[in-house]
C-alpha positions as CSV (number, residue, x, y, z in Angstrom):
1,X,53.0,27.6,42.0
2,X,56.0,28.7,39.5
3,X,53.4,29.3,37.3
4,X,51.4,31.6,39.3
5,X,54.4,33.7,40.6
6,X,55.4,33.9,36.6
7,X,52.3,35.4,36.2
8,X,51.5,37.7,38.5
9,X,55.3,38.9,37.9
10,X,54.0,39.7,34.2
11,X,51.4,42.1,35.3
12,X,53.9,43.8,37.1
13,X,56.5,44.1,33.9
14,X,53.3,45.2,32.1
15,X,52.5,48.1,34.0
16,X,55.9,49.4,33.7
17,X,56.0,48.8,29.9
18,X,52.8,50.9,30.0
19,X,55.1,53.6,30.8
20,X,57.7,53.0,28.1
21,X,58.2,55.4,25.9
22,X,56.3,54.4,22.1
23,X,59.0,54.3,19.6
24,X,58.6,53.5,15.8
25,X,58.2,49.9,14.8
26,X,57.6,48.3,11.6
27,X,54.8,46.1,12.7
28,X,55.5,43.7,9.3
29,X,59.3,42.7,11.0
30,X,57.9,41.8,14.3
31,X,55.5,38.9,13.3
32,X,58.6,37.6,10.9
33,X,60.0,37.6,14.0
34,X,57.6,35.7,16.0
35,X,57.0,33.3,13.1
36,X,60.8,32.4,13.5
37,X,60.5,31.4,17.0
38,X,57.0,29.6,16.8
39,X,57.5,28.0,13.8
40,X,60.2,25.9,15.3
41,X,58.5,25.3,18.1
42,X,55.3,24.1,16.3
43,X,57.3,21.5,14.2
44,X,58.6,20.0,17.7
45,X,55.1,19.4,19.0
46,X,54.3,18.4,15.4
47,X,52.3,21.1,14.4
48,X,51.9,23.5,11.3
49,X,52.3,27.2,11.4
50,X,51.3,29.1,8.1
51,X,52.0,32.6,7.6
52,X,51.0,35.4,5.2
53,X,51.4,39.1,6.5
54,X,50.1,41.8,4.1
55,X,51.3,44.7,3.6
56,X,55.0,44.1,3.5
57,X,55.8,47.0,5.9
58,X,53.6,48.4,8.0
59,X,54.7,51.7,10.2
60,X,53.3,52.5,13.8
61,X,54.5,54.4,17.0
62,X,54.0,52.5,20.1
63,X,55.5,50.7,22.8
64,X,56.9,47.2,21.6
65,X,57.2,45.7,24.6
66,X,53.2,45.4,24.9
67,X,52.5,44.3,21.4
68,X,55.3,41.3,21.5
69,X,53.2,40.3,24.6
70,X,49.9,40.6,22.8
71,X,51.7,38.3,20.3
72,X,53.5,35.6,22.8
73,X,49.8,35.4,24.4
74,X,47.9,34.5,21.2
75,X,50.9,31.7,19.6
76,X,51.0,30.2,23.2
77,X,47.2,29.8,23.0
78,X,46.9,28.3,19.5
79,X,50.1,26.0,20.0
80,X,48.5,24.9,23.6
81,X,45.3,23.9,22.0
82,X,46.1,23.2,19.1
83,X,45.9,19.1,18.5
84,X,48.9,17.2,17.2
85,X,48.8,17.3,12.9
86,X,46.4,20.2,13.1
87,X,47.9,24.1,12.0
88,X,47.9,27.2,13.1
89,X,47.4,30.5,10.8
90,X,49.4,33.6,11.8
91,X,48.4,36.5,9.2
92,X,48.3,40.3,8.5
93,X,46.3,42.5,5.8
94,X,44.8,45.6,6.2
95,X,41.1,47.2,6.4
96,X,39.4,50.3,6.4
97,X,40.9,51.0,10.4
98,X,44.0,49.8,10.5
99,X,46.5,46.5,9.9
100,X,44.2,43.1,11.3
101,X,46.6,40.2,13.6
102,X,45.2,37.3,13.5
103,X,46.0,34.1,15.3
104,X,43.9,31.1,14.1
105,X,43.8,27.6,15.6
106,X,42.5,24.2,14.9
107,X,41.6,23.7,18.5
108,X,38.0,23.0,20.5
109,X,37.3,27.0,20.2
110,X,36.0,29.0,23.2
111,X,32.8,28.8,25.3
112,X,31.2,32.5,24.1
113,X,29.4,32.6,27.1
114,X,32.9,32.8,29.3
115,X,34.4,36.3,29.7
116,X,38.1,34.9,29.2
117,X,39.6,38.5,29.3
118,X,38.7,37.8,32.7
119,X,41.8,37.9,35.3
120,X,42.4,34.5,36.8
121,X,39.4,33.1,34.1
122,X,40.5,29.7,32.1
123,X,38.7,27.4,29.7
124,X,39.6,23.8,29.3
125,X,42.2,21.3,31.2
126,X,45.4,22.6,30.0
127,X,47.9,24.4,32.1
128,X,47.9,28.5,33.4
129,X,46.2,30.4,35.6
130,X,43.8,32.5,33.4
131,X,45.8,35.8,33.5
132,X,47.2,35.9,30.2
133,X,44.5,36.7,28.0
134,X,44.1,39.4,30.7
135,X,47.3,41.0,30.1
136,X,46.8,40.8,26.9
137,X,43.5,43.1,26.7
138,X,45.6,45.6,29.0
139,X,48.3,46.1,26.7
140,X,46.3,46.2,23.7
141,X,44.2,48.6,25.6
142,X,47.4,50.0,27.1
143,X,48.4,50.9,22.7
144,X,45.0,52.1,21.5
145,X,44.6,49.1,19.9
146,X,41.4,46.1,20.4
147,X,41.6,42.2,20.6
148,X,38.8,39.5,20.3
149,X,38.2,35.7,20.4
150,X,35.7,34.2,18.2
151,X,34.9,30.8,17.3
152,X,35.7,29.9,13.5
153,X,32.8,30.0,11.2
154,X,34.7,28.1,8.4
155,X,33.6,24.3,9.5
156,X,36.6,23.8,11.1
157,X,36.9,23.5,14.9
158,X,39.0,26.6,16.6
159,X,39.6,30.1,17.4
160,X,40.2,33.5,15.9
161,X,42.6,35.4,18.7
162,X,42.3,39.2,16.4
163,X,44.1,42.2,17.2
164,X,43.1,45.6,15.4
165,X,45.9,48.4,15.1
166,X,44.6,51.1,13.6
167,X,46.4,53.8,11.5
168,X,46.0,56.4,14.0
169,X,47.6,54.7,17.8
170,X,47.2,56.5,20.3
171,X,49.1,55.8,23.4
172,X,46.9,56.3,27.0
């Protein structure tokens, strides 16, 4: 029930951060940051998290607030279904658009078929109440910028949780 309350309270924080006003962020020192706190926390559940974020800075106007939660939602993911011994790939680099996020897992991957963006929508037996990934496609949406989830192509079993800034934000 804690849970729940949490979450629906988060959809509430998100609307108002939908209203902060964009400031400008070097995208490059946020996912250092991020990798400091997960990285810690994947070696407690005995997990690996590798890193590699090209370019080394990487400049945009935007509201913070909704890209760290973009962030938060796609490490909780990989680290919730991600298997003991398995790792976890956090990486930048840029294309022809903008800078690509990425968030890659060694988990079971995702059921294609499911709309997980979905509010309240949840795939396999571990905890939450399916609103995450739904926040998550709001405040991407919220920045001008688009997420995905695709199943690895690579042989491995997992996920790809992508999100795609482009040069040119726009804020809605």
């Amino acid at each position: 029930m804690n849970k729940i309350v949490a979450d629906i309270l988060n959809i509430g924080r998100q609307e108002g951060a939908q209203l902060e006003i964009p400031i400008e962020v070097d995208i490059i020192t946020i996912l250092k940051k991020w990798e400091g706190d997960f990285s810690l926390l994947a070696h407690s559940e005995n997990k690996e998290l590798f890193t590699d974020f090209e370019p080394k800075s990487f400049m945009a106007v935007l509201q913070a607030t909704l890209l760290n939660q973009i962030l938060q939602n796609f490490l909780q993911n990989a680290l919730k279904f991600t298997p003991e011994g398995k790792k976890i790939i956090f990486q930048s680099y840029l294309n022809e658009v903008g800078i690509v996020i990425e968030v890659i897992d060694e988990g079971c991957g995702i059921d294609d078929s499911v709309d997980l963006f979905a509010p309240f929508m949840r795939q396999g037996n571990k905890s939450g109440v399916g609103l995450g990934l739904f926040l998550a496609k709001s405040a991407a949406e919220a920045i001008g910028a688009q997420i995905s989830l695709t199943n690895r192509q690579d042989g491995t079993d997992g996920t790809i949780a992508q999100l795609l800034l482009p040069s040119k934000l726009y804020c809605v």
